[in-house]
C-alpha positions in Angstrom: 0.0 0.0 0.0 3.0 2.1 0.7 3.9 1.9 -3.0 0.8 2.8 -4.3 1.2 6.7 -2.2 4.4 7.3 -2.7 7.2 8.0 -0.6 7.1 12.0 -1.2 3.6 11.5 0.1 4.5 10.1 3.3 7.6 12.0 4.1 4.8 15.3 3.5 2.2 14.2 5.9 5.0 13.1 8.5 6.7 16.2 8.5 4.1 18.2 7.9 2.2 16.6 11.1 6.0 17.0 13.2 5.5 20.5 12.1 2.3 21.1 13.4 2.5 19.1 16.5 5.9 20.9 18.0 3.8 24.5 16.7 1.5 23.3 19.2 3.6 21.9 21.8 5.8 25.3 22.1 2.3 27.5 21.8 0.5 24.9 24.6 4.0 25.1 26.5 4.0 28.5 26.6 0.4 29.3 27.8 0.9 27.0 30.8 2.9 27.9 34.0 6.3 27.0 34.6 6.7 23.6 36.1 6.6 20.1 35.1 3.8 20.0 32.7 5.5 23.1 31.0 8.7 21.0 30.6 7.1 17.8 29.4 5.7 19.6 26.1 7.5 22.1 25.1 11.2 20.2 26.0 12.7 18.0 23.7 16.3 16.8 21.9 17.5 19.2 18.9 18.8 16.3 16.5 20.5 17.8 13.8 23.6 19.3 12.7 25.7 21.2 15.7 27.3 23.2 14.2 26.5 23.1 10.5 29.0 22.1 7.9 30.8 24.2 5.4 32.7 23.2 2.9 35.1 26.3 1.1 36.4 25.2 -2.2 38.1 28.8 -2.3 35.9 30.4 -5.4 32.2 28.8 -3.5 31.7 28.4 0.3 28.5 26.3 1.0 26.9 25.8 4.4 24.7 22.8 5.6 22.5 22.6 8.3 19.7 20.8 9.5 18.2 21.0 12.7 15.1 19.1 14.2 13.3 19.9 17.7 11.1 17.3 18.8 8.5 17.7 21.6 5.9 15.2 22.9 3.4 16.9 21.4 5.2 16.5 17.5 5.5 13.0 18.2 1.7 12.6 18.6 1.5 15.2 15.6 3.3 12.3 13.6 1.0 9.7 14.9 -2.1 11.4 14.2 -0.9 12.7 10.7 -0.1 8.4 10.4 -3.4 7.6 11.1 -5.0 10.4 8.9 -2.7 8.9 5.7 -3.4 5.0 6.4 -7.7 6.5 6.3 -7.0 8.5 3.4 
């Protein structure tokens, strides 16, 4: 079934639902008081590169850098957006 959507389409709704989720988790974390609860969704790793890469070839410099900051609440963005795609 996989096949039949296409990888671009997965990797869309995944990050797209990532995307939504952490929105969500730093808005929801930012509304509540400092604290626990306040920690649990809006804190999460940074996976990425730290710090970027550049490579000089002396007539071009090019930088690279990807960063990701997951939060409980883009983790169940992902599994929702999941669950949307295998309905659809």
């Amino acid at each position: 079934m996989a096949a039949q959507r296409g990888i671009g389409l997965i990797l869309l709704v995944v990050i797209a639902g990532l995307v939504v989720g952490s929105l969500l988790g730093e808005l929801l974390g930012s509304l509540l008081p400092s604290g626990h609860a306040q920690d649990l969704i809006s804190r999460g790793p940074t996976i990425g590169l730290t710090p970027p890469a550049t490579v000089d070839l002396r007539f071009l410099a090019m930088t690279f850098g990807v960063s990701l900051k997951v939060n409980l609440v883009g983790v169940v963005g992902v599994v929702l957006a999941a669950v949307a795609l295998r309905r659809l």
